[in-house]
C-alpha positions in Angstrom: -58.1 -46.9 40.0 -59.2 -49.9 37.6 -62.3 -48.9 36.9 -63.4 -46.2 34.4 -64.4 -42.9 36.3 -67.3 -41.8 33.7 -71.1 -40.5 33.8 -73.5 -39.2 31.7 -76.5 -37.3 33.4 -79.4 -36.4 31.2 -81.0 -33.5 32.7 -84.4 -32.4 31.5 -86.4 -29.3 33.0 -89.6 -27.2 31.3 -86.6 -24.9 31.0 -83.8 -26.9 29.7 -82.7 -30.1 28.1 -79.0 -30.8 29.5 -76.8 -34.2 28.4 -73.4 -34.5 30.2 -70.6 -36.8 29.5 -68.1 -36.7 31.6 -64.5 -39.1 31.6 -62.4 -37.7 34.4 -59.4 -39.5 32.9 -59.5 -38.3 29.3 -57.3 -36.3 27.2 -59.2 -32.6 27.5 -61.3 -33.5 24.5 -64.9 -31.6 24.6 -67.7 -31.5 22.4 -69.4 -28.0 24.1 -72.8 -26.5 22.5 -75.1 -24.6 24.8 -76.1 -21.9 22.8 -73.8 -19.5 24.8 -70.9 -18.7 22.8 -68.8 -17.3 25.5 -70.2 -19.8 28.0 -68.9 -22.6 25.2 -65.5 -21.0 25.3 -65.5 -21.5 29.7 -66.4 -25.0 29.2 -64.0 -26.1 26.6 -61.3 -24.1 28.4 -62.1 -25.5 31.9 -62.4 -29.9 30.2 -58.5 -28.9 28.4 -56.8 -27.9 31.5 -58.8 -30.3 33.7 -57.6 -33.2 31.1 -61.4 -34.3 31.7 -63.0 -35.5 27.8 -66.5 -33.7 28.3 -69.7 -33.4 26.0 -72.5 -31.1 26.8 -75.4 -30.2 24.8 -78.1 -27.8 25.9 -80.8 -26.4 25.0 -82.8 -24.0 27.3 -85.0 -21.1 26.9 -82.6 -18.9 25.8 -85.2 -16.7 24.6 -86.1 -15.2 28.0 -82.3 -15.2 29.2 -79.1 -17.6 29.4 -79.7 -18.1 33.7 -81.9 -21.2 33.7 -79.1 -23.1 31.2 -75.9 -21.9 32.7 -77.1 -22.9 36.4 -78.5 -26.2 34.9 -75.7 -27.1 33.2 -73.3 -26.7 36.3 -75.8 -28.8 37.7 -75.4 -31.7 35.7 -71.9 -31.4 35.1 -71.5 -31.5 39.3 -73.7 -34.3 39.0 -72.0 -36.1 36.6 -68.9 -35.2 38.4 -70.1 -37.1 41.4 -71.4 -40.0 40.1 -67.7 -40.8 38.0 -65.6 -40.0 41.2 -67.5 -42.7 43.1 -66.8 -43.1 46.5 -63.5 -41.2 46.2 -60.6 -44.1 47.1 -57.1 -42.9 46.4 -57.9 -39.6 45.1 -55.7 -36.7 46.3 -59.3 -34.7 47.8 -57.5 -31.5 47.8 -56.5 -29.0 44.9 -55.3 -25.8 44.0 -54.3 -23.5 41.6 -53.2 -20.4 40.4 -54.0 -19.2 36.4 -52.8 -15.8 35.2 -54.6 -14.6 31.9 -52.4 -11.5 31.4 -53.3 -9.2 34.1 -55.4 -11.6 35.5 -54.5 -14.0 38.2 -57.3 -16.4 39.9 -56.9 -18.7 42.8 -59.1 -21.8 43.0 -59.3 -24.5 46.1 -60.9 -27.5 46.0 -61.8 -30.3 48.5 -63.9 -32.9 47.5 -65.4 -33.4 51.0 -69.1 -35.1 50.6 -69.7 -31.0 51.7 -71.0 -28.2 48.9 -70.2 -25.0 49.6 -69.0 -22.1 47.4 -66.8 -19.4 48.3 -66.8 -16.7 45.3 -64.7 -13.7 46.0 -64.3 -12.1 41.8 -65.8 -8.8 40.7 -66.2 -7.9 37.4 -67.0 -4.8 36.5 -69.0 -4.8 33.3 -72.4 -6.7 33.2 -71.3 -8.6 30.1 -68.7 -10.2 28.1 -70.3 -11.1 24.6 -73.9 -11.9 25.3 -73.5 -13.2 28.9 -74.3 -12.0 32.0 -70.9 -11.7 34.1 -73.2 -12.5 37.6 -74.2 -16.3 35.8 -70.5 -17.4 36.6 -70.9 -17.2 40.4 -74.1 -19.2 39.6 -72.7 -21.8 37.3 -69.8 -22.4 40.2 -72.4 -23.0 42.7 -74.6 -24.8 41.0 -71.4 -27.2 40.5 -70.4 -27.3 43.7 -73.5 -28.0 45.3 -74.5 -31.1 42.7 -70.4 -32.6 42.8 -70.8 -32.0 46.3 -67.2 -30.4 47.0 -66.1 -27.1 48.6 -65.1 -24.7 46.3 -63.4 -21.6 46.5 -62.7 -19.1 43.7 -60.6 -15.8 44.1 -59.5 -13.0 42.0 -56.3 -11.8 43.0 -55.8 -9.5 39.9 -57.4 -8.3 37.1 -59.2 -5.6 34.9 -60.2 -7.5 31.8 -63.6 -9.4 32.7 -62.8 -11.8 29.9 -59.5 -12.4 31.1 -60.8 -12.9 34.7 -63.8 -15.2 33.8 -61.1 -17.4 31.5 -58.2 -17.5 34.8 -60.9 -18.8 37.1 -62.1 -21.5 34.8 -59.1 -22.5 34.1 -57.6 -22.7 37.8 -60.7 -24.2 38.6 -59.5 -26.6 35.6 -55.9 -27.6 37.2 -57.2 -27.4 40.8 -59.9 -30.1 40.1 -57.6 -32.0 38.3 -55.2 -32.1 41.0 -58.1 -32.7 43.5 -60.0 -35.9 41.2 -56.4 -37.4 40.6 -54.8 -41.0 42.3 -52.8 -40.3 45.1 -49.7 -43.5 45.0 -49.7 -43.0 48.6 -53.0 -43.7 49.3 -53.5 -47.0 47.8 -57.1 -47.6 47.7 -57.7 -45.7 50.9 -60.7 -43.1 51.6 -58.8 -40.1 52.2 -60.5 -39.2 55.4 -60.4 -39.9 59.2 -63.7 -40.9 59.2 -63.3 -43.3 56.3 -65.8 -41.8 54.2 -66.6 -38.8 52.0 
């Protein structure tokens, strides 16, 4: 992999203004403001333990509530996601991982297979943590899933603390995307499927 596996996707809406830079070979640098503190803290969590360098600005109508900017952002970050993995030569496709937060253990499985789909299987069980709406996680993942175009599936398999659940799922969402976007030695510059593409 020569060639530099980057995109920036500006995103505008009536609802939101979204810019995404994405380097899927960084360092886990981030530069995150949404207006969402706790959505901010997901984000910066999930580019460190991905080792992607990511930048996001957004600004959406916060004002009537933080739905329109959390799914909007997983779309452009899925976007830009797919446009910087390219037509997927000598990438591993599949990853997975397991993050425990203290109590908390998540499981995240990732194929990057040309087909979005989102398999969310994590309750919470207060409607909050900070300002955010605990249900706008399952729709941040889809949104993401369905714009990288990759299956992905997320599930709890511990856990009390919401904000310890919500961080473990990032972040194995982090080291299973890592594992999924990275150069497979073995595959030289093959398309890792039967069919030869993805």
């Amino acid at each position: 992999m020569d060639t530099a596996r980057t995109a920036t996707i500006h995103r505008v809406t009536s609802e939101t203004d979204i810019t995404v830079r994405l380097d899927l070979d960084g360092t886990g640098q981030s530069r995150i403001a949404t207006g969402i503190g706790f959505f901010d803290h997901m984000l910066t969590a999930l580019a460190r333990h991905a080792m992607f360098d990511l930048d996001v600005t957004a600004q959406g109508d916060l004002h009537i509530d933080f739905h329109h900017t959390t799914e909007d952002t997983g779309i452009a970050l899925g976007q830009a996601f797919a446009r910087a993995i390219g037509d997927k030569r000598g990438i591993r496709r599949f990853g997975h991982a397991l993050a425990p937060l203290d109590e908390a253990l998540s499981e995240v499985v990732v194929d990057i297979s040309g087909r979005p789909y989102l398999a969310w299987s994590v309750e919470f069980t207060r409607d909050k943590i900070g300002e955010m709406d605990t249900e706008l996680f399952e729709e941040f993942f889809r949104a993401f899933a369905m714009s990288a175009l990759l299956t992905l599936h997320v599930t709890q398999k511990a856990g009390r603390n919401c904000h310890h659940i919500a961080e473990a799922s990032f972040k194995a969402a982090a080291r299973a995307l890592r594992m999924a976007s990275e150069a497979d030695p073995r595959a030289g510059g093959l398309i890792p499927s039967t069919k030869g593409v993805l």
